[in-house]
Phi, psi and omega in degrees: 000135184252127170295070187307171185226158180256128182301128161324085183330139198300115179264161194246157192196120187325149168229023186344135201206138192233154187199123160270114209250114190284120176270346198326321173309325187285337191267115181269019152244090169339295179337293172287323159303332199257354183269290185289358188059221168300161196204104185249136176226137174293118161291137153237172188190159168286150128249050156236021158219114203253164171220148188256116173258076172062064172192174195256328185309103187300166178219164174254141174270120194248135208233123176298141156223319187212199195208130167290146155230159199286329191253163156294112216223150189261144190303342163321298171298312189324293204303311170276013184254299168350305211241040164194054172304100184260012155229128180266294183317122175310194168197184195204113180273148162274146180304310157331304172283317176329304216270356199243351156299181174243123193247155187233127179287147187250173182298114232303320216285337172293354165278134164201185195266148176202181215220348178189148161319303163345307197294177211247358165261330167322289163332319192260340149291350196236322167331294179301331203277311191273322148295323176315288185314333186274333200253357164262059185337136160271324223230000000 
């Protein structure tokens, strides 16, 4: 009697991708704003994994890491732009806007194979992928 095996799921592989997104509008200390000019925060993201949120449109899952200013600041300012982070929380974009944006390819070597979103290396890749980045600037 043969025993059938289950085909081995297709394996899929990260494309990691960082995009800086101008925030300034969210931030209400005139003070700081007007010392950084724009105020910008860097995103990674997969982009080979969209998600549909109840809409036929896809989106990219935007993972925050660090937060910019368009002028030269001083660490004081660094240090209060720093602490008045206004996205912590991941989001979610449509690709369409994401993709009309100017993207920074992340470094090759943070990519890697996994067998599902789902799975526990999908994960360990999007963790590593995300300490690397916070303490390495990309962007």
């Amino acid at each position: 009697m043969k025993t059938e095996s289950k085909p081995r799921p297709k394996p899929l592989r990260t494309n990691f991708q960082l995009v800086a997104i101008d925030e300034t509008h969210n931030y209400t200390d005139d003070k700081l704003v007007e010392a950084c000019g724009k105020i910008f925060t860097v995103y990674f993201f997969d982009a080979n994994e969209k998600t549909h949120l109840a809409e036929l449109v896809p989106s990219y899952y935007l993972i925050p890491l660090y937060s910019y200013a368009e002028n030269d600041i001083s660490d004081e300012i660094k240090d209060e732009l720093d602490a008045c982070k206004v996205y912590d929380e991941p989001m979610y974009l449509h690709v369409s806007h994401v993709d009309s944006m100017t993207l920074v390819k992340a470094p090759k070597n943070l990519n890697g194979i996994y067998y599902s979103v789902q799975n526990k290396k999908h994960k360990e890749l999007l963790e590593t992928a995300e300490e690397y980045l916070n303490s390495n600037h990309q962007i």
